[in-house]
PyMOL Python script that loads the backbone (N, CA, C, O; Angstrom):
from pymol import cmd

cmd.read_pdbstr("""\
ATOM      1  N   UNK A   1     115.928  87.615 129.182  1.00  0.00           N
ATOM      2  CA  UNK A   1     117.329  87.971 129.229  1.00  0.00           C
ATOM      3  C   UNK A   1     117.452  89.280 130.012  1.00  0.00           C
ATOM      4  O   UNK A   1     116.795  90.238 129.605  1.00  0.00           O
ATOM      5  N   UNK A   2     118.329  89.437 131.239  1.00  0.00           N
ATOM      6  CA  UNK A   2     118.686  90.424 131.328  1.00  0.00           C
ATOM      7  C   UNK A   2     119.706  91.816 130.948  1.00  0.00           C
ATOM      8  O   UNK A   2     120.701  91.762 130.224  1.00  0.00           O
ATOM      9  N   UNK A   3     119.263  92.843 131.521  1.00  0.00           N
ATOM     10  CA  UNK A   3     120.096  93.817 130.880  1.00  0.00           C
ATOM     11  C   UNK A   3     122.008  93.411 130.775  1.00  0.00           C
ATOM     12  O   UNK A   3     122.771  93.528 129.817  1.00  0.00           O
ATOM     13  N   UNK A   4     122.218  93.006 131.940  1.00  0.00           N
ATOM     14  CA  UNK A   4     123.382  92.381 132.298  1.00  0.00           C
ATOM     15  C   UNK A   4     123.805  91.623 130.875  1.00  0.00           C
ATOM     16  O   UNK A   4     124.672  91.931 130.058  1.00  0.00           O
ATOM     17  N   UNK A   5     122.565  90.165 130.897  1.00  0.00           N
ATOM     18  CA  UNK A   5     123.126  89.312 129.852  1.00  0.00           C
ATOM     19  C   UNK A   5     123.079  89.743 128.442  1.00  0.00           C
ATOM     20  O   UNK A   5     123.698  89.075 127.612  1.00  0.00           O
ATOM     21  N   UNK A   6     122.387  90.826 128.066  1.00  0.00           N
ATOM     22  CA  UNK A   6     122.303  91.681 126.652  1.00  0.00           C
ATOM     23  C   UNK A   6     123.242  92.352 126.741  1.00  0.00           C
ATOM     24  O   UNK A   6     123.672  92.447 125.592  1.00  0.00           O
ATOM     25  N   UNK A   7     124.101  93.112 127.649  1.00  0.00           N
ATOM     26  CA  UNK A   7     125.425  93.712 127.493  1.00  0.00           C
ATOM     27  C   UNK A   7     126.539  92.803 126.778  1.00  0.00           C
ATOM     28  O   UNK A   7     127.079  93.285 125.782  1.00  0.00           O
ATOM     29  N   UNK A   8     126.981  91.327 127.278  1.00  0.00           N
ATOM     30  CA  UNK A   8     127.576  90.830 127.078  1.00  0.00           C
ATOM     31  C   UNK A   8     127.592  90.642 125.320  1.00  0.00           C
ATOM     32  O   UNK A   8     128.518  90.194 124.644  1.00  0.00           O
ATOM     33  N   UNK A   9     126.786  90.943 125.036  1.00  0.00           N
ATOM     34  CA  UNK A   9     126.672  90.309 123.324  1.00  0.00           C
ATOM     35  C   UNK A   9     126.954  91.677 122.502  1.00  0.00           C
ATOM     36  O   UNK A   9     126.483  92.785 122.758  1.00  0.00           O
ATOM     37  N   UNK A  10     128.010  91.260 121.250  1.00  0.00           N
ATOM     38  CA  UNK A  10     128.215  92.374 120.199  1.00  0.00           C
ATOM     39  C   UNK A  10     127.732  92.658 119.064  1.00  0.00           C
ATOM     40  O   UNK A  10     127.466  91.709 118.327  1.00  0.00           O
ATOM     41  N   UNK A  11     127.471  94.079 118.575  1.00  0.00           N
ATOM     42  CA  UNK A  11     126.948  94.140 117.046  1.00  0.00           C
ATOM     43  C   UNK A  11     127.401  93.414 116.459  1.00  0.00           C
ATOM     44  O   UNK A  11     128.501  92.955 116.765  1.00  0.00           O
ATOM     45  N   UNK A  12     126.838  93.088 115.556  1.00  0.00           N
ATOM     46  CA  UNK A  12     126.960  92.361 114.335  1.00  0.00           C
ATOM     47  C   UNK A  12     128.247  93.380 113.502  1.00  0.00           C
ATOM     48  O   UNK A  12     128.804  92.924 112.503  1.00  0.00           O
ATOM     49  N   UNK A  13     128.479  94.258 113.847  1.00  0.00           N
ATOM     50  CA  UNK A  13     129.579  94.865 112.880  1.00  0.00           C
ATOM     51  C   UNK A  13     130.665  94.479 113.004  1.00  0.00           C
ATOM     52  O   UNK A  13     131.556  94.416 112.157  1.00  0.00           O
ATOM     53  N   UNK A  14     130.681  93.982 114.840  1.00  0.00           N
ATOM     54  CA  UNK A  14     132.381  93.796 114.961  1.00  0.00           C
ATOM     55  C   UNK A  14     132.273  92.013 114.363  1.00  0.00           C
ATOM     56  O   UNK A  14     133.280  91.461 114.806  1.00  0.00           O
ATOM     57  N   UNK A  15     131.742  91.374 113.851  1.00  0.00           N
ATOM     58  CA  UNK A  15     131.446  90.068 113.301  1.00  0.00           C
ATOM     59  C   UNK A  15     131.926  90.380 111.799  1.00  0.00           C
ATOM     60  O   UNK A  15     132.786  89.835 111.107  1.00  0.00           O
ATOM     61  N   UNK A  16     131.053  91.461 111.544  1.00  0.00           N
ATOM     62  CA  UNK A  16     131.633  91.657 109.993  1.00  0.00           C
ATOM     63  C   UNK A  16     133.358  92.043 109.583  1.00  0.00           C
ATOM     64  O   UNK A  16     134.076  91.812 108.611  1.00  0.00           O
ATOM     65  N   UNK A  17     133.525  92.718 110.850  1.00  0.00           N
ATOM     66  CA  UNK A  17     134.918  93.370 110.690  1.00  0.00           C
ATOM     67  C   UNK A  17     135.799  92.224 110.709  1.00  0.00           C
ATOM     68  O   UNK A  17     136.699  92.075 109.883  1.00  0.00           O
ATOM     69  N   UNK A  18     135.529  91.354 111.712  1.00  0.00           N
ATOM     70  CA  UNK A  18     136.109  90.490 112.386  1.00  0.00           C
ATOM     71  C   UNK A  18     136.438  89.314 111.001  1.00  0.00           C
ATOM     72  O   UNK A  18     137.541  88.864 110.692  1.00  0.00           O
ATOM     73  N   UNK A  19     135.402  89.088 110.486  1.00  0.00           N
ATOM     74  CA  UNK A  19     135.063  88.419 109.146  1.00  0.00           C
ATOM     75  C   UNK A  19     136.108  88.791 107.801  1.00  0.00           C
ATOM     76  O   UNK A  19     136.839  88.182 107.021  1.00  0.00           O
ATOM     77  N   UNK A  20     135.674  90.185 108.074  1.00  0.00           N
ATOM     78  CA  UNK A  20     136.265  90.629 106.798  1.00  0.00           C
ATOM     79  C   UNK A  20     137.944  90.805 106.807  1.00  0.00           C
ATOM     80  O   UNK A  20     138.381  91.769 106.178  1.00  0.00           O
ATOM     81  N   UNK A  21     138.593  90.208 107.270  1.00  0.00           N
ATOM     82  CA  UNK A  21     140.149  89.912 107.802  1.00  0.00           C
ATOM     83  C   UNK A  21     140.348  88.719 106.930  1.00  0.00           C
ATOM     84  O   UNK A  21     141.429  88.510 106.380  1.00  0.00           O
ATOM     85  N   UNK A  22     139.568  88.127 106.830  1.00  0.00           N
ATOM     86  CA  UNK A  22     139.611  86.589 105.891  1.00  0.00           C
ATOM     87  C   UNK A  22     138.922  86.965 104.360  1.00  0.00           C
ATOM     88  O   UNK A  22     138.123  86.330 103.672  1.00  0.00           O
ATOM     89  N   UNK A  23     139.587  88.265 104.147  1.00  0.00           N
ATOM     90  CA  UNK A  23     138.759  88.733 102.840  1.00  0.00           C
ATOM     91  C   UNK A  23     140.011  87.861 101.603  1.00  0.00           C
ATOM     92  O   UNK A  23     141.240  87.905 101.554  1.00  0.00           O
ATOM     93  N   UNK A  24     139.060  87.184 100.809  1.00  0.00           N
ATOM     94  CA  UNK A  24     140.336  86.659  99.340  1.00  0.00           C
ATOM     95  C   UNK A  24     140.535  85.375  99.980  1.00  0.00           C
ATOM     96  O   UNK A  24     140.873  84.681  99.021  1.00  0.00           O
ATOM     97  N   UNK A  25     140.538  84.648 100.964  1.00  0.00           N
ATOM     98  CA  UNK A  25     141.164  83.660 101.601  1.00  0.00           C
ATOM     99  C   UNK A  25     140.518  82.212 101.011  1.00  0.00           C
ATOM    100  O   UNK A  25     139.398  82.414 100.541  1.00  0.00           O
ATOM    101  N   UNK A  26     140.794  81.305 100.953  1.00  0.00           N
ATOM    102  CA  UNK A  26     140.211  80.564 100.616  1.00  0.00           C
ATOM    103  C   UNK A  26     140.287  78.916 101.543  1.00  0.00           C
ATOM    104  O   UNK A  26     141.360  78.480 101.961  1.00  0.00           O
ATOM    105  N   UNK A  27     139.058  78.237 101.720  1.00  0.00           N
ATOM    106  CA  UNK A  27     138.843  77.358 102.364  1.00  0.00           C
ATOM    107  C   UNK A  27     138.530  76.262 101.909  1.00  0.00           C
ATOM    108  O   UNK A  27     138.556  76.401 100.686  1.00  0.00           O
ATOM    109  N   UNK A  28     138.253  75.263 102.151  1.00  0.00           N
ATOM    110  CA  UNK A  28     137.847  73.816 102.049  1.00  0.00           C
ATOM    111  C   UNK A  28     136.779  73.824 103.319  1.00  0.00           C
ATOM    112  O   UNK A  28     137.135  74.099 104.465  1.00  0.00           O
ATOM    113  N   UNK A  29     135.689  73.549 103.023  1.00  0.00           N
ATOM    114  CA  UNK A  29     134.724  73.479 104.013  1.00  0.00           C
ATOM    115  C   UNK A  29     134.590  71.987 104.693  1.00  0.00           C
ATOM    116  O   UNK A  29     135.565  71.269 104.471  1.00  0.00           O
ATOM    117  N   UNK A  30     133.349  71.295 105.630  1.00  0.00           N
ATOM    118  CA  UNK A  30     133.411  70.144 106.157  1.00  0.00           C
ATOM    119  C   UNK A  30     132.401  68.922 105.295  1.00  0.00           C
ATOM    120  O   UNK A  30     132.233  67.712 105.445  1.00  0.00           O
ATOM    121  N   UNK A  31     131.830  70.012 104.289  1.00  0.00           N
ATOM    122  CA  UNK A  31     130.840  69.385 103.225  1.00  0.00           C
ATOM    123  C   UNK A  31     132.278  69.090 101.936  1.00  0.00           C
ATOM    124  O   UNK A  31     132.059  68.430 100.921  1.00  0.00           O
ATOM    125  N   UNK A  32     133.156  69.476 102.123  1.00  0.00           N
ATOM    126  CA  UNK A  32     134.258  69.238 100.756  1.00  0.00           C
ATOM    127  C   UNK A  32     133.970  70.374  99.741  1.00  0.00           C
ATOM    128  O   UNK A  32     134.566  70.383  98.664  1.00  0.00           O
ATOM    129  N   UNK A  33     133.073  71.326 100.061  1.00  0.00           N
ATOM    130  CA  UNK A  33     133.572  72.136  98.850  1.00  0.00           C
ATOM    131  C   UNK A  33     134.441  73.398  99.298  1.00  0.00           C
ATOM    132  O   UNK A  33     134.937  73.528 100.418  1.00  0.00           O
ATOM    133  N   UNK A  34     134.524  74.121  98.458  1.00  0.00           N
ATOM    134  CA  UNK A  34     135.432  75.444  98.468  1.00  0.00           C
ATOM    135  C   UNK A  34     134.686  76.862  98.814  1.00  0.00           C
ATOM    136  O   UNK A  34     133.709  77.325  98.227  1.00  0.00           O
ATOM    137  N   UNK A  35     135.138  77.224  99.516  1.00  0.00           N
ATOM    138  CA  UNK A  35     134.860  78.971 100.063  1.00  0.00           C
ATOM    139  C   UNK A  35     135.087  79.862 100.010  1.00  0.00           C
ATOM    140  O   UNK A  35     135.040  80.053 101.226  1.00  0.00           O
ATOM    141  N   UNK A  36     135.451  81.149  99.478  1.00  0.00           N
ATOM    142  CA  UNK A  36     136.607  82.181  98.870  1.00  0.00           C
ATOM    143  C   UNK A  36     135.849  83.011  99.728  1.00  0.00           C
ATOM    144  O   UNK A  36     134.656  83.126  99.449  1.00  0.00           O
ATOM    145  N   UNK A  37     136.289  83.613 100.713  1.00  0.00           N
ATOM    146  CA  UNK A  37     135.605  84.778 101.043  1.00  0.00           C
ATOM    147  C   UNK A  37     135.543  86.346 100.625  1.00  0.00           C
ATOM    148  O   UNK A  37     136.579  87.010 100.604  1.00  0.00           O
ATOM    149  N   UNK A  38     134.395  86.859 100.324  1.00  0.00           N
ATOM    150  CA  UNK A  38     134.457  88.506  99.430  1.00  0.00           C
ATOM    151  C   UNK A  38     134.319  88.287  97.807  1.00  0.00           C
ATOM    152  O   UNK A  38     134.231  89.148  96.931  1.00  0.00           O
ATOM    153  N   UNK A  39     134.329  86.877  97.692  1.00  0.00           N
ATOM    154  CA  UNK A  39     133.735  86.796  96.192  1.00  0.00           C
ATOM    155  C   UNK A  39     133.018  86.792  95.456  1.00  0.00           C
ATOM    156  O   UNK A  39     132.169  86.004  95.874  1.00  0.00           O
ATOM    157  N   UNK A  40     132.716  87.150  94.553  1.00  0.00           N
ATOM    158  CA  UNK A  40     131.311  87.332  93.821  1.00  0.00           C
ATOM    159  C   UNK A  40     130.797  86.207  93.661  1.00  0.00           C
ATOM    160  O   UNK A  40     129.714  86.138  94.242  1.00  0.00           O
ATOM    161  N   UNK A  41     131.061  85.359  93.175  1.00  0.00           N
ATOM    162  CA  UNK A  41     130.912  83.560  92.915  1.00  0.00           C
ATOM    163  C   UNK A  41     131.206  82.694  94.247  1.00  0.00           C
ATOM    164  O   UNK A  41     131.196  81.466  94.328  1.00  0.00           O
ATOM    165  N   UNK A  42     131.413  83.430  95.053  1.00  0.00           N
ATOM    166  CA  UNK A  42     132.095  82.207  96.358  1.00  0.00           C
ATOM    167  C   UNK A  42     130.622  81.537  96.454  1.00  0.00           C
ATOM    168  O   UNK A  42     129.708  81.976  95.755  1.00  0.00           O
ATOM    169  N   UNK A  43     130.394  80.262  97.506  1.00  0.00           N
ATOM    170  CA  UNK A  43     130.031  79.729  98.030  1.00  0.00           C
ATOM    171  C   UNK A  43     129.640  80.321  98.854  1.00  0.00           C
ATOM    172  O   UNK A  43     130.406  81.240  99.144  1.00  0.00           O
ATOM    173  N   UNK A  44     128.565  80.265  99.579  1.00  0.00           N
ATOM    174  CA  UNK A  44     127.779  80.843 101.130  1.00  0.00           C
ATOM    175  C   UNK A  44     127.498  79.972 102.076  1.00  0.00           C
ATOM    176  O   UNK A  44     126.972  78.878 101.872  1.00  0.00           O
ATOM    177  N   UNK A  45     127.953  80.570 103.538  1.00  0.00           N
ATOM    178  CA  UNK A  45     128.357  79.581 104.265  1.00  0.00           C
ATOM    179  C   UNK A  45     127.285  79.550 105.488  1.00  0.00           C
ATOM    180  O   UNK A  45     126.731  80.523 105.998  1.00  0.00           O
ATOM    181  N   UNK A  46     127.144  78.235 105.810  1.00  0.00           N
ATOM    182  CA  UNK A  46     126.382  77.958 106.780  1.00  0.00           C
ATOM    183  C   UNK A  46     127.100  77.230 108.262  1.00  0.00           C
ATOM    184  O   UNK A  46     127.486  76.061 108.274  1.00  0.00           O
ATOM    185  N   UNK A  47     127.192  78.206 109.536  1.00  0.00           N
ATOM    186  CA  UNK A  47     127.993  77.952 110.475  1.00  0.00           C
ATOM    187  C   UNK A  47     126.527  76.754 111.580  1.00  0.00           C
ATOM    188  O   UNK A  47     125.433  77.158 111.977  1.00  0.00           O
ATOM    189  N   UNK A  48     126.932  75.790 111.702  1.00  0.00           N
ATOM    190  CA  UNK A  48     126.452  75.338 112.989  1.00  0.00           C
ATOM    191  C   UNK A  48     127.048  74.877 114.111  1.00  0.00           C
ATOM    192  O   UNK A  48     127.927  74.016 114.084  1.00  0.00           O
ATOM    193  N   UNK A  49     126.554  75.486 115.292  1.00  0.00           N
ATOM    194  CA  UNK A  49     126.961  76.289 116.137  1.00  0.00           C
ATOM    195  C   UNK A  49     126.807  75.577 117.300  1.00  0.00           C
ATOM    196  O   UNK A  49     125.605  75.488 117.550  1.00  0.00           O
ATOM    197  N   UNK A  50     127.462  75.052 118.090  1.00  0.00           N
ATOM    198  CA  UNK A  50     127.821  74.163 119.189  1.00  0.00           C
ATOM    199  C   UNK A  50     128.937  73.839 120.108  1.00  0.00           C
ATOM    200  O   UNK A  50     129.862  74.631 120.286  1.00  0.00           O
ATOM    201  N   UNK A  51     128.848  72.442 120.819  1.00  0.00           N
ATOM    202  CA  UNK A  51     130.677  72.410 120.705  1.00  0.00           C
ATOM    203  C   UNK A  51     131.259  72.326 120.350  1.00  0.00           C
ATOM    204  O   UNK A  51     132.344  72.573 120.877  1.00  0.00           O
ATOM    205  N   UNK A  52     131.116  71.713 118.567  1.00  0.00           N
ATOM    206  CA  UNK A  52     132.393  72.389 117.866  1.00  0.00           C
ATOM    207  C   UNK A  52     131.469  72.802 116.444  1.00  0.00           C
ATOM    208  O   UNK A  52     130.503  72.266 115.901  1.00  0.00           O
ATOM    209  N   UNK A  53     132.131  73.804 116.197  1.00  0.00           N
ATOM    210  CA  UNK A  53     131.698  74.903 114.898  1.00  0.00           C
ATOM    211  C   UNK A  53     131.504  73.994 113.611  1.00  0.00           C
ATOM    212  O   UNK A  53     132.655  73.960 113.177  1.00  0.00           O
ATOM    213  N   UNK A  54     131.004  73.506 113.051  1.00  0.00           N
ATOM    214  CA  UNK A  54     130.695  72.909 111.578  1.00  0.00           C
ATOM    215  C   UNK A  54     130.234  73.648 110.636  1.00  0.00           C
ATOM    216  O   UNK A  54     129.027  73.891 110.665  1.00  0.00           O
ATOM    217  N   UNK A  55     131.221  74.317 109.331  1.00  0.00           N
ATOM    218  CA  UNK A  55     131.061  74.879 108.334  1.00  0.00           C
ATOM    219  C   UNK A  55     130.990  74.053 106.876  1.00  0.00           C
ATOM    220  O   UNK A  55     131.830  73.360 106.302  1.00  0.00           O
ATOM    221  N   UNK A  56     129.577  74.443 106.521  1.00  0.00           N
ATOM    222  CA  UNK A  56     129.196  73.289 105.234  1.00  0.00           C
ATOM    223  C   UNK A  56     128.490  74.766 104.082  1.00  0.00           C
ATOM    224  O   UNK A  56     128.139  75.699 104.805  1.00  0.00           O
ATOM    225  N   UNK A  57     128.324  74.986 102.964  1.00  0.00           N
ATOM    226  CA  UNK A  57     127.903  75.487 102.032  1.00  0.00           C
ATOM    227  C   UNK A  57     125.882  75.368 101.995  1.00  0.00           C
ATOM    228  O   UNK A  57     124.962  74.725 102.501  1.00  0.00           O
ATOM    229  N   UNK A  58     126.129  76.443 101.060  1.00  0.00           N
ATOM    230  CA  UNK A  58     124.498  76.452 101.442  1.00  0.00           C
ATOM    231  C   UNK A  58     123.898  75.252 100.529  1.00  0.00           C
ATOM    232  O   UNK A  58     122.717  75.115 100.849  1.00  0.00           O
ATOM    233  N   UNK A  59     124.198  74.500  99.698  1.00  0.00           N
ATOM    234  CA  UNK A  59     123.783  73.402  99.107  1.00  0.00           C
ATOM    235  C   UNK A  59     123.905  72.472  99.532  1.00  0.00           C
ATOM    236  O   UNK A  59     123.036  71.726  99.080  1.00  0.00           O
ATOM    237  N   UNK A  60     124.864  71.716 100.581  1.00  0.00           N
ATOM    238  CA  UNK A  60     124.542  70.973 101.539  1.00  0.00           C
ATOM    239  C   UNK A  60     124.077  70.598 102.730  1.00  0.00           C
ATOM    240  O   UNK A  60     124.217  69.633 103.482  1.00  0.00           O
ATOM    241  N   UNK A  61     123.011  72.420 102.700  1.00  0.00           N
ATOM    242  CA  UNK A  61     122.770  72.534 104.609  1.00  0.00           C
ATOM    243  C   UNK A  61     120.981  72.656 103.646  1.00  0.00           C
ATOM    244  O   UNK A  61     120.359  73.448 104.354  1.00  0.00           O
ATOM    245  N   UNK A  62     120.485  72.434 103.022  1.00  0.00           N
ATOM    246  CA  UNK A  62     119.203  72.446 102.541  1.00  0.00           C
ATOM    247  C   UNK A  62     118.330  71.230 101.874  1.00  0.00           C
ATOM    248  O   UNK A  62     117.177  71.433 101.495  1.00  0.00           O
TER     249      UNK A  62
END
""", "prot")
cmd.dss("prot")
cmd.show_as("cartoon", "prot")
cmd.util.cbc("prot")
cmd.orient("prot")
């Protein structure tokens, strides 16, 4: 990778920030269960990553 193409990519903070906007929110995932984001009990999510984004829970991605 060049220096060029390592510029293009961002910390992980502005991901978290970016994330944390959907704090309390709640989802229906593509596995059918539920997602609360910032919760103590939520669900943990597993993004796969392509042409189109597929969000499933960590009990159905294992």
């Amino acid at each position: 990778m060049t220096k060029e193409q390592k510029k293009a990519y961002r910390p992980t903070q502005e991901l978290r920030e970016l994330l944390g906007t959907l704090n309390h929110e709640k989802f229906v995932l593509d596995c059918g269960h539920y997602l609360t984001f910032n919760e103590v009990l939520g669900n943990n999510l597993i993004i796969y990553n392509g042409t189109e984004l597929r969000f499933i829970c960590t009990e159905c991605g294992y």
